[in-house]
N, C-alpha and C positions, 0 to 999 in steps of 0.2 A: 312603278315608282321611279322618280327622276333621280340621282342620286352624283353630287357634286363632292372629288376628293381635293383633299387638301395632302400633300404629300414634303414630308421631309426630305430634302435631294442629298444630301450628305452621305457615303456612302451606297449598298446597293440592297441593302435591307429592307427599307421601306418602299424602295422605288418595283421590287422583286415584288414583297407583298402586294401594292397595287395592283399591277398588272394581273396577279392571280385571282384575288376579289373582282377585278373587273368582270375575266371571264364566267368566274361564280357566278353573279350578278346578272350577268348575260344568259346563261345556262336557267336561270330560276326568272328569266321574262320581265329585267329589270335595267335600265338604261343610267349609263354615264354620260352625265351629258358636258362635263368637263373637267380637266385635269390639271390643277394648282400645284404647281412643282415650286418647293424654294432653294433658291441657289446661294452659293458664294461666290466670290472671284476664285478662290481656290478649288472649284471643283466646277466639272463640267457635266452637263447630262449625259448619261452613257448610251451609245448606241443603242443597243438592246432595249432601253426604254422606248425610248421613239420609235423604235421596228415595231415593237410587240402591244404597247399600248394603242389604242383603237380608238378612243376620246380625244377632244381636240386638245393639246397642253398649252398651259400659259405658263410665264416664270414671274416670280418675284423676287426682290432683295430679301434674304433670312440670314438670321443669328448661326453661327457655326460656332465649333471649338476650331483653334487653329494649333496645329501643328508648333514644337517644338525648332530651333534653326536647323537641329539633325533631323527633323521631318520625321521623327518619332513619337513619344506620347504627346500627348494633348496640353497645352498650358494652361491652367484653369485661370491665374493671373492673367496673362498675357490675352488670352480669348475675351476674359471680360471686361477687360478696359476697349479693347477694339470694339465690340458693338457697342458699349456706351454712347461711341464716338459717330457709330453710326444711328444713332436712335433715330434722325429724322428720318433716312430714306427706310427704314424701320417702319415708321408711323404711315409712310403713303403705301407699304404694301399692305397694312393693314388696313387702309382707306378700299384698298383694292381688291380685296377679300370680301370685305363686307358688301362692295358692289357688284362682285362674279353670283355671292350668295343672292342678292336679291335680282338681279336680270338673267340668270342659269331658270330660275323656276323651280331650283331644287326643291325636292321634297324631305331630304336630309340630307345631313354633313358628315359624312365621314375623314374625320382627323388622322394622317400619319405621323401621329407624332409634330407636328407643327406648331410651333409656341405662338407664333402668331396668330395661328387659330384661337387659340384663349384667349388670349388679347382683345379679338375680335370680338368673341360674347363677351366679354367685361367690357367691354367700352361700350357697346354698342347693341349687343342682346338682342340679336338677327330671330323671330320667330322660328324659322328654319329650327328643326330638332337637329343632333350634334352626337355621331360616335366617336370618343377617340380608341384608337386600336396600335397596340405598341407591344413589345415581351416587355417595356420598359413600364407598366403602370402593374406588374407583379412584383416591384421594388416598394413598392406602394402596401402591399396585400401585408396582412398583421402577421402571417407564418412564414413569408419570407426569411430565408438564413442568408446575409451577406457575410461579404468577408472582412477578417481583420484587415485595416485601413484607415486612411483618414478619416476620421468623423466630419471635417470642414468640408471634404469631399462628395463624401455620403451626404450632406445636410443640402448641398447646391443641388446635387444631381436630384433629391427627392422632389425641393421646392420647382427646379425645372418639369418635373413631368405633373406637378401640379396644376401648374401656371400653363402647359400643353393645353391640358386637360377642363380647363374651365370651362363650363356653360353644359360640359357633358352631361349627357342623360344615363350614360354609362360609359364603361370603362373594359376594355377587353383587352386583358392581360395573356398575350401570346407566351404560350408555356412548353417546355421541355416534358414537363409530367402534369398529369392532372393534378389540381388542389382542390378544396372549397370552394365556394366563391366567398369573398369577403362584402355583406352586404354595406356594413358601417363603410366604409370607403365606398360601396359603389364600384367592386370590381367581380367581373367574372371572368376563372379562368378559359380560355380556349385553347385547342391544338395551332400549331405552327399555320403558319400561309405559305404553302410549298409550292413551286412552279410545278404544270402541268407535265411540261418535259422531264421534269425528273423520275414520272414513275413510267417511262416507257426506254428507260435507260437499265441494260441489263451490268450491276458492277461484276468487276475481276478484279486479280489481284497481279498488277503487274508488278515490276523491280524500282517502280522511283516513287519521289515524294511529291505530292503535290500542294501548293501555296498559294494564300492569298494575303497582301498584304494591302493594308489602306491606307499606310501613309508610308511611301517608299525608300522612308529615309531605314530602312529595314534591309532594304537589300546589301549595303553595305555588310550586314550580318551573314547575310548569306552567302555572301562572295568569300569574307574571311572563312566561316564554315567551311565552305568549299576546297579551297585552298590545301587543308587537311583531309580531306576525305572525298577526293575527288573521282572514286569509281561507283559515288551513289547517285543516280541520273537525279537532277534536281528539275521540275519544271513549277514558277513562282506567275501568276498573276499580281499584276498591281494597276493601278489608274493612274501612274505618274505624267503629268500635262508633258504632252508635246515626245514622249518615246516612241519609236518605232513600234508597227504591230509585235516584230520580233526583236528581242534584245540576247543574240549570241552571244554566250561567255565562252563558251566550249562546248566540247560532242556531251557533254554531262549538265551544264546548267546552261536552262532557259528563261529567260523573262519578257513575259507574253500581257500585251495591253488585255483590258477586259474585254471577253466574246462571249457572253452567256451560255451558247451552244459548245463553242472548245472546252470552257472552264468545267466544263456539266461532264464532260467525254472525259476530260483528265482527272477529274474526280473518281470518278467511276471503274476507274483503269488503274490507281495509284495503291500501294500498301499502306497508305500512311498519309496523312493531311495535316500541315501545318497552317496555322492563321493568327492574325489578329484578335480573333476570340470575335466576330458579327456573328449574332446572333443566328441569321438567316443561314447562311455556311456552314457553319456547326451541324445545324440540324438537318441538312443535307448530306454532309456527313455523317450522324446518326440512319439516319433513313437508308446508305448505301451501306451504313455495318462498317466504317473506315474509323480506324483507332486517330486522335485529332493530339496535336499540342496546340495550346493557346498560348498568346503571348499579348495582353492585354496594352491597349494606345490610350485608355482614358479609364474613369471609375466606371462607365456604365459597362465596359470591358473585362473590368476585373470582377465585376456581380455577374455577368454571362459566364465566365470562364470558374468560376465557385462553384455556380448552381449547376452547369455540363457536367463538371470534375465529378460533383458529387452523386450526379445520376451516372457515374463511369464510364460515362464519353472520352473524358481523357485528359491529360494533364496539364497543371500549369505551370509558365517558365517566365522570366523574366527577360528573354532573349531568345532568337532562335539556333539556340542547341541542339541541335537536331540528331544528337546523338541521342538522347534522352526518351527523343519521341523514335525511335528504333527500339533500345530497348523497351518502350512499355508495349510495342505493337506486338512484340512478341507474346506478352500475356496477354494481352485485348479479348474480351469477349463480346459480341455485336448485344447489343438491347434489343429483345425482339420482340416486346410491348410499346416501342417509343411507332413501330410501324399502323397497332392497331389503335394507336393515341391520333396520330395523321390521318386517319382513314376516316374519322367523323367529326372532320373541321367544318365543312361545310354545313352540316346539320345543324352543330351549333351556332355558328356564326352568322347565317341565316335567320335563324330563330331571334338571337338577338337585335339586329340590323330590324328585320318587319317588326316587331314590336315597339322600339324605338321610333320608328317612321310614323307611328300611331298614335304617339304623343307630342305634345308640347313640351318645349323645353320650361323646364324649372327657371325662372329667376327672381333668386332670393338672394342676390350675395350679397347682404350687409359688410359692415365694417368687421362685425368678429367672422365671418365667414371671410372672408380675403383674410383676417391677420392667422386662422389655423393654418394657411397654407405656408404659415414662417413655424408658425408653433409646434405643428405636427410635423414635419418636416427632419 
């Protein structure tokens, strides 16, 4: 089976997931035969991608949230006037999608999350069958618990993983805990997509914190924290354009550009894990038994950092207080079902993907099927 991804580049979530499907895929006698990454000006492809991915990559122009001027949460105004603006070079990566699908040879599409992938089957309805695969399409799922928040929020955030998701033949909702599958939507749930390296990483428990932040206008926080409580070794990842590998503040805090392999060791080694709330992190965190604070940069952040809390991964903040995430480490107990939940991702995800390869995509989308993805929403 030939199998062509389309890949969200915005953070390192989707681009992590990839890479591990890839080798899945590979491991079960099945070829990628190329890699659709969408970009922003504001973010660059991460090393680790290009190292570790093995298919050929292409890039295109995609839709992002942008960053706040403190380069903190996400502006959902401000984000969506800018690609309005950008709709045309918008419309020729979607020209461009639709012709990787038909000269790749694929035999299916798997979706990370890419909005222009839906795009793609609504306009154009590529025979090619279509998985989309995200934790973001269990926002979707009818037993979902989100959290109190903007409802104008929640309503964008849902219609967006709709609109991902079009043409799909399914839906595979990367999950924290098992659910049902939710047949009427069209979702089932699945275990995390975890990198390969993380399970030959033995964790401990050393004396510092360790951080990832995705929009660096955070470290500011960090630094003030610091200031007060400067005998807690701090070591912070982030992908700010154009930093040094290493950014010295002092013998106690470090901020270090993204290494997939450093980030994995300092994880591993840390008592305590502070983040953004990305989904993929988290549960690397759960998986090594490290008590987490979240500090969510957009709505899809703050439904990650609910649904963790509530599986008792760990807390959430509206800043990094990093006092806070010390005292709850101290009560933390590790989830030791979340290990045997990871351990039979591939079986299912598998099972999924070939079955889907098997069929024809559906297309029926009338006018009332495009208007529930406002209604339901």
């Amino acid at each position: 089976m030939k199998i062509l991804f389309v890949v969200q580049g915005e953070g390192r979530g989707h681009l992590t997931q990839a890479i591990t499907m890839e080798d899945m895929l590979r491991k079960n006698g099945h070829e990628v035969v190329e890699v659709l990454v969408g970009k922003s000006n504001s973010r660059s492809l991460p090393d680790f991608f290009s190292r570790n991915i093995c298919a050929p990559v292409r890039m295109f122009d995609s839709p992002n949230f942008l960053p706040t001027p403190a380069n903190k949460r996400s502006r959902l105004t401000r984000s969506v006037i800018y690609n309005v603006l950008k709709m045309s070079s918008y419309l020729r990566s979607v020209l461009f999608i639709r012709k990787r699908i038909a000269e790749t040879g694929a035999d299916l599409v798997v979706n990370f999350y890419e909005m222009l992938t839906g795009l793609t089957y609504l306009l154009f309805r590529p025979e090619v069958p279509q998985v989309s695969i995200g934790h973001q399409y269990l926002f979707l799922h009818h037993d979902f618990d989100f959290p109190k928040g903007s409802p104008v929020s929640l309503f964008f955030l849902r219609m967006f993983t709709r609109i991902t998701s079009i043409g799909a033949s399914e839906r595979l909702a990367l999950s924290f805990h098992d659910m049902p599958c939710d047949e009427r939507n069209g979702i089932t749930v699945v275990p995390p997509l975890l990198r390969r390296e993380l399970f030959s990483v033995t964790p401990s428990k050393g004396n510092y914190i360790h951080g990832y932040m995705v929009n660096a206008g955070f470290g500011a926080s960090i630094v003030e924290w610091h200031k007060f409580h400067g005998d807690v070794p701090l070591h912070f990842f982030w992908d700010k354009k154009g930093a040094k590998r290493l950014t010295v503040v002092d013998d106690n805090l470090t901020f270090h550009t993204i290494d997939d392999r450093a980030f994995l060791d300092s994880l591993a080694g840390c008592f305590a894990y502070a983040t953004t709330a990305g989904f993929e992190s988290v549960c690397e965190a759960m998986y090594l038994g490290k008590p987490v604070m979240m500090v969510p940069a957009h709505i899809e952040q703050d439904c990650n950092a609910h649904d963790a809390a509530s599986c008792g991964a760990g807390i959430v903040s509206d800043d990094f207080n990093l006092g806070q995430l010390t005292d709850f480490a101290d009560r933390y107990s590790p989830d030791e079902k979340f290990r045997s939940w990871v351990s039979c991702s591939s079986v299912r995800i598998m099972s999924s993907l070939e079955k889907a390869a098997s069929e024809l995509p559906e297309h029926h989308l009338s006018l009332s099927s495009l208007a529930s993805i406002f209604y339901n929403s």
